[in-house]
Backbone atoms as SQL, in Angstrom:
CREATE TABLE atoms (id INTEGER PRIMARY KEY, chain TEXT, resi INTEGER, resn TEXT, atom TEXT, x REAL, y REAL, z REAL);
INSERT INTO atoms VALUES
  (1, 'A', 1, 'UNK', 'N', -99.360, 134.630, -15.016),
  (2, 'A', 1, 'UNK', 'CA', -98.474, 133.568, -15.392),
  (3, 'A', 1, 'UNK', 'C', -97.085, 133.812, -14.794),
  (4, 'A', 2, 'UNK', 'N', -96.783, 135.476, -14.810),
  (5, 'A', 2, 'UNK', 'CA', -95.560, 135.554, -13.892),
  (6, 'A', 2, 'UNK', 'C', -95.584, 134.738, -12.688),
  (7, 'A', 3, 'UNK', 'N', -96.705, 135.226, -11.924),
  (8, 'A', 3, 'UNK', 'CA', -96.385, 134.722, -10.820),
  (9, 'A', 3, 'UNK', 'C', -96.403, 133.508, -10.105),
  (10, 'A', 4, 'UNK', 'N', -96.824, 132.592, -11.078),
  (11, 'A', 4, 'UNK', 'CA', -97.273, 131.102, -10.938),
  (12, 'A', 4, 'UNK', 'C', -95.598, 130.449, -10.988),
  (13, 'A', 5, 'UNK', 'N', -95.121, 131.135, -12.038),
  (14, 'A', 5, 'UNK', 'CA', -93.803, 130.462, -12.520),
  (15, 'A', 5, 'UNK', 'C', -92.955, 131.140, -11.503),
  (16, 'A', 6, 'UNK', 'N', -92.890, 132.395, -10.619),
  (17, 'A', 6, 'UNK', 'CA', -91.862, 132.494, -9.650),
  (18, 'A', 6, 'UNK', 'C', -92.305, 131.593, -8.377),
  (19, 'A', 7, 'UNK', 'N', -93.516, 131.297, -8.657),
  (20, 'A', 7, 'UNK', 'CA', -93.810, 130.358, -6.938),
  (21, 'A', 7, 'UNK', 'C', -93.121, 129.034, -7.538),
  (22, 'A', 8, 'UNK', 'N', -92.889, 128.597, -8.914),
  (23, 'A', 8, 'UNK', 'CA', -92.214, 127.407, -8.855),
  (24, 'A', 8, 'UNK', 'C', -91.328, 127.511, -8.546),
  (25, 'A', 9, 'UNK', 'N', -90.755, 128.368, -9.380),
  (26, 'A', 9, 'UNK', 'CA', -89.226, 128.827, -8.743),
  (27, 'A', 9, 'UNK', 'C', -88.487, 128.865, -7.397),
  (28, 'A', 10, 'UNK', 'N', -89.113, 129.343, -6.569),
  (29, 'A', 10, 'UNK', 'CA', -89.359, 129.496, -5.264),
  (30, 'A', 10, 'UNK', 'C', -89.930, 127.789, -4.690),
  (31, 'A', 11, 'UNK', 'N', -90.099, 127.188, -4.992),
  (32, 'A', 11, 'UNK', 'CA', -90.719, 125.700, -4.684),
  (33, 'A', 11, 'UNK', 'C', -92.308, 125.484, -4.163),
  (34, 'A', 12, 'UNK', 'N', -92.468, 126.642, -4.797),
  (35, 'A', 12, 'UNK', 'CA', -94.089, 126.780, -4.132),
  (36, 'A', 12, 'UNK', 'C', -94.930, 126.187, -5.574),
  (37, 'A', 13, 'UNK', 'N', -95.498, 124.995, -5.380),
  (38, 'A', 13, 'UNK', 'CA', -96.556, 125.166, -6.831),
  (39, 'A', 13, 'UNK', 'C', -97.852, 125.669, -6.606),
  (40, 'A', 14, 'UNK', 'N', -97.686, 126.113, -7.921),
  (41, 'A', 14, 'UNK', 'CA', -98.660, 127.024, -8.736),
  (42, 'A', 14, 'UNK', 'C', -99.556, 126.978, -9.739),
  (43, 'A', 15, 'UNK', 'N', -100.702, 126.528, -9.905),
  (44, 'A', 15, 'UNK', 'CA', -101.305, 126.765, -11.304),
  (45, 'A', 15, 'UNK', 'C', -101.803, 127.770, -11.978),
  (46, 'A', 16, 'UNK', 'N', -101.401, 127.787, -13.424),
  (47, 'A', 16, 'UNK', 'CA', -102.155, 129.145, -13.717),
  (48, 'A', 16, 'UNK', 'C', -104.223, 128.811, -14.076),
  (49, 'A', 17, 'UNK', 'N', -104.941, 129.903, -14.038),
  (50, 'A', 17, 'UNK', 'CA', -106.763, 129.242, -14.205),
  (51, 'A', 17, 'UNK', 'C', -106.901, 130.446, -15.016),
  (52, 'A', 18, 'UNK', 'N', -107.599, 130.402, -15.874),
  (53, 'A', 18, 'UNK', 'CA', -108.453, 131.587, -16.872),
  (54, 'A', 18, 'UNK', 'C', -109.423, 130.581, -17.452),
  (55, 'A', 19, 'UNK', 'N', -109.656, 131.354, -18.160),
  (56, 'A', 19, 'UNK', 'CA', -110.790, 131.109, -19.079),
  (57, 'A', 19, 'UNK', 'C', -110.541, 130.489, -20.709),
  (58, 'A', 20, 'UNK', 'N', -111.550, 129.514, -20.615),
  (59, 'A', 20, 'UNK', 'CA', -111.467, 129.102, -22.454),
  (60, 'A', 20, 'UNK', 'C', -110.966, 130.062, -23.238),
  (61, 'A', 21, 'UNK', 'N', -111.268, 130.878, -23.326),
  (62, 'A', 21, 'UNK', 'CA', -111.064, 131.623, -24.923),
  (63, 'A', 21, 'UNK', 'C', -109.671, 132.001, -24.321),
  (64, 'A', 22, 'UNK', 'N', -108.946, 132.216, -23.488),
  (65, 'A', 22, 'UNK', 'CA', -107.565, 132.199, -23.782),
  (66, 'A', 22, 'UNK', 'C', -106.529, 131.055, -23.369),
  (67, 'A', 23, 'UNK', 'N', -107.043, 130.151, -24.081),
  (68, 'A', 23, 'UNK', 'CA', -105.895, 129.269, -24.265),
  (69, 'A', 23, 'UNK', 'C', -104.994, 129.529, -24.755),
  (70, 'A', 24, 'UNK', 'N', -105.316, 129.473, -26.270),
  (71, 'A', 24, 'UNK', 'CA', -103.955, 129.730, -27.335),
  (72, 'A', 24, 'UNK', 'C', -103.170, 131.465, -26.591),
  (73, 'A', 25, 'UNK', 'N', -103.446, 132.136, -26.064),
  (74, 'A', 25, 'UNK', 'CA', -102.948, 133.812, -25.798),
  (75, 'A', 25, 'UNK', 'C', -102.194, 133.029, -24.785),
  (76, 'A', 26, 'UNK', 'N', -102.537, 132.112, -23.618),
  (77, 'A', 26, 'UNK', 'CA', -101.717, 131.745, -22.345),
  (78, 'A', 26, 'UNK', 'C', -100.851, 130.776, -23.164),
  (79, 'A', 27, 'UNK', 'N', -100.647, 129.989, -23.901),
  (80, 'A', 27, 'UNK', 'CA', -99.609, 128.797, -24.943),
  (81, 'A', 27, 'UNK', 'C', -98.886, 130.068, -25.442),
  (82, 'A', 28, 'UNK', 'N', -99.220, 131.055, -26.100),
  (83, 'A', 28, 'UNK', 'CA', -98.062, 131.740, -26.953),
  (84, 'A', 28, 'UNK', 'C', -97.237, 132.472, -25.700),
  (85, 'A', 29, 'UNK', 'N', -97.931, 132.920, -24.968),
  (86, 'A', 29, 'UNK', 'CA', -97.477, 133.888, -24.000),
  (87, 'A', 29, 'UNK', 'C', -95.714, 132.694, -23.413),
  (88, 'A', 30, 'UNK', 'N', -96.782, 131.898, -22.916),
  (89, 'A', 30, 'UNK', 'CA', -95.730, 130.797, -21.661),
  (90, 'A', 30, 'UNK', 'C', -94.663, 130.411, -23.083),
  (91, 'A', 31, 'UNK', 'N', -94.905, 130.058, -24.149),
  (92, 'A', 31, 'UNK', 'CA', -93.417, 129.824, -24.933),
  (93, 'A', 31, 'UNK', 'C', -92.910, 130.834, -25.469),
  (94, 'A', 32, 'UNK', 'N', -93.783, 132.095, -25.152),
  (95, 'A', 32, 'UNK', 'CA', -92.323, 133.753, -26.188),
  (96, 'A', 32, 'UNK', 'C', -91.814, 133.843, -24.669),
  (97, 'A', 33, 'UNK', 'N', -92.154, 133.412, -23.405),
  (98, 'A', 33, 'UNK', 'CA', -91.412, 133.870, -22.377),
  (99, 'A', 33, 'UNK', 'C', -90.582, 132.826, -21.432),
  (100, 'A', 34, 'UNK', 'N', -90.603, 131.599, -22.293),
  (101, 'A', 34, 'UNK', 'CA', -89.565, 130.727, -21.664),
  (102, 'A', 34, 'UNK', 'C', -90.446, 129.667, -20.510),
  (103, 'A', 35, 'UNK', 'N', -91.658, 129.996, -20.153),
  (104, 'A', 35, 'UNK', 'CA', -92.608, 129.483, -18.996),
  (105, 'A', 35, 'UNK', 'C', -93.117, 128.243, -19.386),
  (106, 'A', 36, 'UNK', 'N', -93.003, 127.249, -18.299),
  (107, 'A', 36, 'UNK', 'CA', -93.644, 125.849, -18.645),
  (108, 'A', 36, 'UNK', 'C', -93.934, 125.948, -16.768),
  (109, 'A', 37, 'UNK', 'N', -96.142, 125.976, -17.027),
  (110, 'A', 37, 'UNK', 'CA', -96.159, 126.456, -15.649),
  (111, 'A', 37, 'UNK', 'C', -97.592, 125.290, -16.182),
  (112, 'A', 38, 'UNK', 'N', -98.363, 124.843, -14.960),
  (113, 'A', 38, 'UNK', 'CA', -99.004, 124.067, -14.981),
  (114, 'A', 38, 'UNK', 'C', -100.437, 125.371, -15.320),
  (115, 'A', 39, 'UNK', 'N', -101.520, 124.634, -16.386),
  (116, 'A', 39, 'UNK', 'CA', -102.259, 125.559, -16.436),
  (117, 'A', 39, 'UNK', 'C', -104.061, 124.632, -16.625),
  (118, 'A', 40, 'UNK', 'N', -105.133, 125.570, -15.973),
  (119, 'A', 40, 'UNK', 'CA', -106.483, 124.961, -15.905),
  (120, 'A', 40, 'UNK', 'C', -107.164, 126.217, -16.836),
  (121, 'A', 41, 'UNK', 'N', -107.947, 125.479, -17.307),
  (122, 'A', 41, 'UNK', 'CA', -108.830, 126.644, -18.057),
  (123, 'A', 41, 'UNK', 'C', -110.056, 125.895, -17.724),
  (124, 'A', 42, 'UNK', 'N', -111.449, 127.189, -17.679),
  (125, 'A', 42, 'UNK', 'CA', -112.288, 126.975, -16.983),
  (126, 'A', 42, 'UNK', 'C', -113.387, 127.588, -18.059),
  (127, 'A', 43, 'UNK', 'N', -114.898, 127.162, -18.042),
  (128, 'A', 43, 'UNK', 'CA', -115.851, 127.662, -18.973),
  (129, 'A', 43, 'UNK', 'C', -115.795, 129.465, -18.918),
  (130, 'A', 44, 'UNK', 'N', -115.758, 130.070, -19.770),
  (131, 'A', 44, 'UNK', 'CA', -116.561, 131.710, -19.733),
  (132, 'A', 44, 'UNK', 'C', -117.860, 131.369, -20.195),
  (133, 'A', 45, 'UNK', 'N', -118.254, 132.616, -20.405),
  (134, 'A', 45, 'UNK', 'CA', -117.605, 133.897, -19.220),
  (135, 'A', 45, 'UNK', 'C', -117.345, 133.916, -17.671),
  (136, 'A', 46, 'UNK', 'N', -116.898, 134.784, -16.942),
  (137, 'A', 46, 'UNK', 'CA', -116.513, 135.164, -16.048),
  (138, 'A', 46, 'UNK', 'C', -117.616, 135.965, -15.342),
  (139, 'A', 47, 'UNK', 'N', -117.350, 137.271, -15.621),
  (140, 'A', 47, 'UNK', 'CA', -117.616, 138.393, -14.901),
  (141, 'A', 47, 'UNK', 'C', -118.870, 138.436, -14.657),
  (142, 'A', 48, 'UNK', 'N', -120.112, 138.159, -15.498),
  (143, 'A', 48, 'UNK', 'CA', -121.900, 137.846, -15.207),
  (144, 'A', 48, 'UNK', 'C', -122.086, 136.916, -14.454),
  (145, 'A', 49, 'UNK', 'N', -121.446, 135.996, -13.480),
  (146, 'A', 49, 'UNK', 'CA', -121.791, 134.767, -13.026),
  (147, 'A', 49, 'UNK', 'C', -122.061, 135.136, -11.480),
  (148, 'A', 50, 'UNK', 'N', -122.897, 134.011, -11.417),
  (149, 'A', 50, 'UNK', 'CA', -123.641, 134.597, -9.544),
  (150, 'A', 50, 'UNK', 'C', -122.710, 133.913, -8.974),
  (151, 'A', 51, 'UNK', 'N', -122.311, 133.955, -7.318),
  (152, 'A', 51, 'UNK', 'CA', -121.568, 133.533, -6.568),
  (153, 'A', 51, 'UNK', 'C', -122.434, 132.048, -6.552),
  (154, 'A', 52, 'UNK', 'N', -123.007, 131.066, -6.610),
  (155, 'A', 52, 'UNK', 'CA', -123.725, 130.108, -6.970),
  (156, 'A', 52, 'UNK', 'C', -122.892, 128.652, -8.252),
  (157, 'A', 53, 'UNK', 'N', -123.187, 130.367, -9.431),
  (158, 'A', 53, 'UNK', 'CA', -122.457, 129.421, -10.350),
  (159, 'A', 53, 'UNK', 'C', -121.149, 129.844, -10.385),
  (160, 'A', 54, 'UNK', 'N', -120.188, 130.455, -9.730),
  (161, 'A', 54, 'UNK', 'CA', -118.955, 130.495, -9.739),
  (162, 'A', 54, 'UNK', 'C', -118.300, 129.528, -8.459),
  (163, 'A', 55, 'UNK', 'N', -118.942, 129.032, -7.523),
  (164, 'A', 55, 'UNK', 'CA', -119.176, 127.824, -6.662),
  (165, 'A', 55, 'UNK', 'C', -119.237, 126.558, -7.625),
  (166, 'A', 56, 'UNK', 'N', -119.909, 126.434, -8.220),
  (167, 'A', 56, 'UNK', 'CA', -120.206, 125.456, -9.404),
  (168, 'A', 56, 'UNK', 'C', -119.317, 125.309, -10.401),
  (169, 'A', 57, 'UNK', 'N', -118.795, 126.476, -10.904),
  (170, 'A', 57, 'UNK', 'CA', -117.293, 126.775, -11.719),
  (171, 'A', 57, 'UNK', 'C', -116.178, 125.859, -11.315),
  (172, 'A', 58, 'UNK', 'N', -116.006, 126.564, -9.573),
  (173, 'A', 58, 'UNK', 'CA', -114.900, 126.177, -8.748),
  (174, 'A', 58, 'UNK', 'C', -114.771, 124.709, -8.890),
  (175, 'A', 59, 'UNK', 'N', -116.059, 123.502, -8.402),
  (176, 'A', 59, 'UNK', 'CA', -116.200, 122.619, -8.316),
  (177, 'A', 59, 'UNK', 'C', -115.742, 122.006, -9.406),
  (178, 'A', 60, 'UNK', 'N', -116.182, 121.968, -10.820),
  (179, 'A', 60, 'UNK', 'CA', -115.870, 121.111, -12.134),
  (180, 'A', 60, 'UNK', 'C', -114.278, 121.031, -11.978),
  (181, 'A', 61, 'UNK', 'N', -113.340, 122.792, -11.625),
  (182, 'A', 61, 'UNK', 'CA', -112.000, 122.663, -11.818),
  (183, 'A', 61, 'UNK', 'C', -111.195, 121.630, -11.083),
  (184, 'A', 62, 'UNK', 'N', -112.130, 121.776, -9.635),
  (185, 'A', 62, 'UNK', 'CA', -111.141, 121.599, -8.685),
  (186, 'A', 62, 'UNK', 'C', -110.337, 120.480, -8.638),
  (187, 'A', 63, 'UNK', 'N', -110.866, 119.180, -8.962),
  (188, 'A', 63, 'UNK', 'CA', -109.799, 118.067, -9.299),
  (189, 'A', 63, 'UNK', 'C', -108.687, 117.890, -10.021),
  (190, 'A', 64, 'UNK', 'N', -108.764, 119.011, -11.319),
  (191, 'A', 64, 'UNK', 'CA', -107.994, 119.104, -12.182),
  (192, 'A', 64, 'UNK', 'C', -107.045, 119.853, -11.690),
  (193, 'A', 65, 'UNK', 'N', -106.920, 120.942, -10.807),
  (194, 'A', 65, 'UNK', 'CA', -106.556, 121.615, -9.996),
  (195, 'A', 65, 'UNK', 'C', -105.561, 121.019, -9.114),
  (196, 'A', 66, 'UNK', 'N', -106.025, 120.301, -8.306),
  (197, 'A', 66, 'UNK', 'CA', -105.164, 119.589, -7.671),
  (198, 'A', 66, 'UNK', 'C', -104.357, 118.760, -8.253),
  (199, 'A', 67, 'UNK', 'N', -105.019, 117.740, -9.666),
  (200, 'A', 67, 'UNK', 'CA', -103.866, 116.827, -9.612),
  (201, 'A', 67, 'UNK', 'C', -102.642, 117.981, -10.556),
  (202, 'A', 68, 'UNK', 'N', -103.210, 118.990, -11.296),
  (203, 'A', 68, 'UNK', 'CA', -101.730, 119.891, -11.689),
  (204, 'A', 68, 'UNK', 'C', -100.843, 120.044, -10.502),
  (205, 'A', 69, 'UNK', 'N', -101.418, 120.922, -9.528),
  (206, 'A', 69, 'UNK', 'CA', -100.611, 121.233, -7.533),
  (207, 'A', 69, 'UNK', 'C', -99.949, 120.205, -7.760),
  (208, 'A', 70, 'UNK', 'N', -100.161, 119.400, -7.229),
  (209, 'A', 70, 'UNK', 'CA', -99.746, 118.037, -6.808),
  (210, 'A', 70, 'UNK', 'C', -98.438, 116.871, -7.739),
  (211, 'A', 71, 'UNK', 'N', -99.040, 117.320, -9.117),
  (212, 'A', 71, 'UNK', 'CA', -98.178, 116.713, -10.109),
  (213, 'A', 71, 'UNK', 'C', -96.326, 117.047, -10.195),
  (214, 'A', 72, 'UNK', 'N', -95.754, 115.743, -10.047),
  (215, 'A', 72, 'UNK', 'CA', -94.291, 115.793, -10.159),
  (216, 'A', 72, 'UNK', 'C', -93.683, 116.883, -11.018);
């Protein structure tokens, strides 16, 4: 999340991507630290997934993805 919010800073956008179960941990985090950064959350788990279904992962985000990038 640091580094999403210095590429804004910098004029570079950034989204932050994790996983469902940390939503609320990335919301408390970005308001005890002042951060309003564009953010995607994506199904878990993570780490067991074949390069197949993490292709498949990629895909569901990716629109959402962009229109955060992209968003004013």
């Amino acid at each position: 999340m640091h580094d999403i919010n210095d590429f804004e800073r910098r004029g570079i956008p950034g989204v932050f991507v994790a996983s469902a179960p940390f939503v609320d941990a990335a919301e408390i985090q970005a308001k005890a630290l002042g951060l309003e950064v564009a953010r995607v959350f994506t199904a878990h788990p993570i780490q067991d997934r074949t390069d197949d279904e993490m292709h498949a992962l990629a895909e569901t985000a990716f629109a959402e993805l962009v229109e955060k990038i992209t968003a004013p």
